[in-house]
Structure formats: structure tokens, C-alpha cells
C-alpha positions as CSV (number, residue, x, y, z in Angstrom):
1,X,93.4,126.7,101.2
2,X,93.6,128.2,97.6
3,X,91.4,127.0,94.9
4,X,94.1,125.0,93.0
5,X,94.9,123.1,95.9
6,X,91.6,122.5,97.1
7,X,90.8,120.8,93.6
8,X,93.8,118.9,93.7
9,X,92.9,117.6,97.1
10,X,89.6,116.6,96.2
11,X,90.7,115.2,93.1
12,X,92.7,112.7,95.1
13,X,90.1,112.2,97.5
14,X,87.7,111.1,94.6
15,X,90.7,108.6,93.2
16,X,91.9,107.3,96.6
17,X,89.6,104.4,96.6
18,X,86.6,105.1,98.3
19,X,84.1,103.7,96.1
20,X,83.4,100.0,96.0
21,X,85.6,97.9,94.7
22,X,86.8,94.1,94.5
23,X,90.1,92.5,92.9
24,X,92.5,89.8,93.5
25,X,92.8,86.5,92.5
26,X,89.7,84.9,93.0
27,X,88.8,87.0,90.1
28,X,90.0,84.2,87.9
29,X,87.4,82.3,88.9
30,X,84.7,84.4,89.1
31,X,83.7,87.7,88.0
32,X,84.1,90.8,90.2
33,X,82.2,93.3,88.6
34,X,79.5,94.5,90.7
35,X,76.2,97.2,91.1
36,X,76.0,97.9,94.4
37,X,77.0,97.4,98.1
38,X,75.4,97.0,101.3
39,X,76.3,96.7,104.9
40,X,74.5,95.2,107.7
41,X,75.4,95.0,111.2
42,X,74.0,93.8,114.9
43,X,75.6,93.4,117.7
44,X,77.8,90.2,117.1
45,X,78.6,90.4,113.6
46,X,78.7,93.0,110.3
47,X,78.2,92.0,106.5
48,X,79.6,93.2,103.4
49,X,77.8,92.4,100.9
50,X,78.4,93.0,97.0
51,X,76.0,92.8,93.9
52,X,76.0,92.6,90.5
53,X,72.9,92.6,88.8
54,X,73.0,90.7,85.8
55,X,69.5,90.8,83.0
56,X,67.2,89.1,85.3
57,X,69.7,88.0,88.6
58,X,71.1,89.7,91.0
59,X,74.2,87.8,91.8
60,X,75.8,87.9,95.7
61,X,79.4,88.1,94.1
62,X,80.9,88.3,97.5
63,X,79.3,88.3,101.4
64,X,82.0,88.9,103.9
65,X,80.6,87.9,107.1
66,X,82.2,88.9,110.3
67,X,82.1,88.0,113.8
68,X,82.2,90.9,116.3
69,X,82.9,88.2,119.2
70,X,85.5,89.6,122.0
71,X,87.6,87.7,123.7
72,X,87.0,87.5,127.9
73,X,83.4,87.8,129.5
74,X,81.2,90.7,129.4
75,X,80.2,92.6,132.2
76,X,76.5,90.6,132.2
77,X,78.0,87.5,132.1
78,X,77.8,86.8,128.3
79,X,80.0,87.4,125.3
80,X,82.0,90.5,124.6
81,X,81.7,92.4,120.7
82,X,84.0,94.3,119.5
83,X,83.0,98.0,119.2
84,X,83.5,99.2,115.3
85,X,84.4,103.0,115.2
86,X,86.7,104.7,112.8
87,X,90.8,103.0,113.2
88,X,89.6,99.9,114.4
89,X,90.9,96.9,112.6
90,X,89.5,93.4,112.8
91,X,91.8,90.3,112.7
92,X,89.6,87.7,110.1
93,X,91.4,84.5,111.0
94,X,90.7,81.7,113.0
95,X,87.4,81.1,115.2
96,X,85.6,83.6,117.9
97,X,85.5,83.1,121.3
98,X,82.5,80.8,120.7
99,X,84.1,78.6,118.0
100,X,82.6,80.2,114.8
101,X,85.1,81.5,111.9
102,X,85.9,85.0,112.8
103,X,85.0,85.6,108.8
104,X,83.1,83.5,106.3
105,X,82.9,84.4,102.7
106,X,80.4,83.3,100.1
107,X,79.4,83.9,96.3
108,X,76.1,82.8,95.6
109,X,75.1,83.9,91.5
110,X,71.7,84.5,90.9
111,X,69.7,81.1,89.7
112,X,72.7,78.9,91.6
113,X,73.7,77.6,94.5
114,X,75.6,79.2,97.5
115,X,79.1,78.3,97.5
116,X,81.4,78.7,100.1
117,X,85.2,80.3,99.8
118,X,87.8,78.7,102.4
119,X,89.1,79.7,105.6
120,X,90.7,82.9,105.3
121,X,94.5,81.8,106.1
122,X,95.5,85.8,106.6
123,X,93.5,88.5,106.2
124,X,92.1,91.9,108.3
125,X,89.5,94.4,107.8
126,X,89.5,98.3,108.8
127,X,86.9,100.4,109.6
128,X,87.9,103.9,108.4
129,X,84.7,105.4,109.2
130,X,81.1,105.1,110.5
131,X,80.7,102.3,112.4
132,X,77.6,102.2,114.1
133,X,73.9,100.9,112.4
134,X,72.4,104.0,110.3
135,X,75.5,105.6,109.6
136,X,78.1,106.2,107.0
137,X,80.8,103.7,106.7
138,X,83.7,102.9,104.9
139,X,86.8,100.5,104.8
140,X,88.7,97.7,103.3
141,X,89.5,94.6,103.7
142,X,92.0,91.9,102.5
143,X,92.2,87.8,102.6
144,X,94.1,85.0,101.6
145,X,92.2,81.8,101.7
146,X,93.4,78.6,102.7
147,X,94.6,75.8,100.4
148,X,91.6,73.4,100.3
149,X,88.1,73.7,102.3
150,X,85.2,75.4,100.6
151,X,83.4,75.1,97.6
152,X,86.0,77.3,95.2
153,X,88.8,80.1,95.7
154,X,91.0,77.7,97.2
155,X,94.3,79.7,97.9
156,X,93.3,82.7,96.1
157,X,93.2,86.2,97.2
158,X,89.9,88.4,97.7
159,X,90.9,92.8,98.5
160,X,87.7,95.2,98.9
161,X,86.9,98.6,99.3
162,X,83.3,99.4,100.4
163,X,81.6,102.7,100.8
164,X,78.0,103.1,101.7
165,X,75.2,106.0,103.0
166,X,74.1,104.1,105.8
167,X,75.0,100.3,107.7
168,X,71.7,98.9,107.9
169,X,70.1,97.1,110.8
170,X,70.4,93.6,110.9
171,X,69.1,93.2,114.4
172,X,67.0,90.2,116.0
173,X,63.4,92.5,115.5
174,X,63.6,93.2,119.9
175,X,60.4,95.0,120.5
């Protein structure tokens, strides 16, 4: 590849949203600005989780929390998880296998409450890279919330990029 079009190529690499991001509508009814993102996964679910520090808060603007529950039984008799690896796309809507919401959202400022969004109505996430604890990962995700439910953000819209060095461990501390 020649030099001009290697620098054009990473040129739009660097402005084809990789960095974290959030927008939509539920901007209107709170800030999205944020400092930093982290990831945390175990077997049976994954967290996105965005910050915004603010003098002397740190503000959770937005947790996604998603269930990695499969459909059917697993080999050992227990519950299936989905396997997140580069392409694979998760469905946020509705309950798991188990009966809890495939996705939960929350926004929880610093020296408040939690509060809880609705149910997302529509709305998937992709992983388009990393996907296993203590690597790289990166994706997006979009939602619509329901109408009514939850504490705030009731029909709005939430969209996401996230991009981080490493998906921590959020295991159950197994010897």
C-alpha cells in the first residue's frame, strides 16, 4: 500500500467510530458526556459501563447489563451462554431463558440514586472484536425503550460505541 493511501486508511479508521461514544434521545434527559468506559464479563452476562467524572462524582451515565443466557440445556444439565467472539450479535429484548431481561439499563449520578431505564422495546448489540475476559473489545449497540416502566427514558432512544484495552473479570472469585 503506498503512503497516501495508507494515511487515508488510517485516517478513516481513527474517524469510523471506535472510541467511546453515547447519543440518542435520552440525551434530553440526561447528559451523555463521559470519561471513561469499562467492560466486565463472566460467564452469564457482560457490562458496559460509562463514566463521567464530574469535580468530586463519578457519575455511572449508563450501565448496559446483558444476559449471556442460551436458549436449550447445556451439555451438564444447566443453562447454555452465548459465546461472544468477533460478528456475534446479541438480541437485547425480552427475557432469558431463566426469566430475567435479556438487557437492563441504569444511570446512577454520583451523590444520587440508581434509576432504572425501561425495557428495551428493540434494540441489539455487536461484538466486533475481542470477546473473551482480558482482551481487547469493541462494539456497539442500539435500544429503544419502552413507553412506560422504569424510573426515566421512557420511549427514548440510547446508541453506543465502546472500545476498551481489556474486558475485565467479573467472575464469582472460584478458587
Amino acid at each position: 500500500m503506498k503512503g497516501g493511501a495508507a494515511l487515508a486508511l488510517g485516517l478513516c479508521l481513527a474517524s469510523c467510530g471506535f472510541d467511546n461514544s453515547l447519543s440518542g434521545s435520552i440525551g434530553e434527559v440526561f447528559p451523555l458526556d463521559i470519561s471513561r468506559v469499562e467492560v466486565a464479563q463472566n460467564a452469564e452476562a457482560m457490562q458496559v459501563t460509562y463514566y463521567r467524572n464530574r469535580g468530586v462524582f463519578l457519575d455511572v451515565v449508563v450501565r448496559v447489563s446483558v444476559s449471556l443466557q442460551d436458549e436449550g440445556v447445556a451439555p451438564d444439565g444447566g443453562v447454555p451462554t452465548i459465546e461472544l467472539k468477533a460478528g456475534k450479535k446479541l438480541d437485547l429484548m425480552g427475557e432469558s431463558p431463566t426469566g430475567q431481561l435479556k438487557c437492563a439499563v441504569s444511570h446512577a449520578p454520583g451523590g444520587e440514586p440508581t434509576r432504572s431505564l425501561p425495557r428495551v422495546k428493540k434494540g441489539d448489540l455487536e461484538i466486533l472484536e475481542g470477546g473473551n475476559i482480558g482482551e481487547a473489545m469493541r462494539g456497539n449497540f442500539s435500544m429503544l425503550f419502552e413507553a412506560e416502566g422504569g424510573d426515566l427514558g421512557f420511549g427514548r432512544t440510547l446508541v453506543g460505541t465502546f472500545a476498551v484495552k481489556e474486558s475485565l473479570d467479573a467472575g464469582f472469585n472460584d478458587p
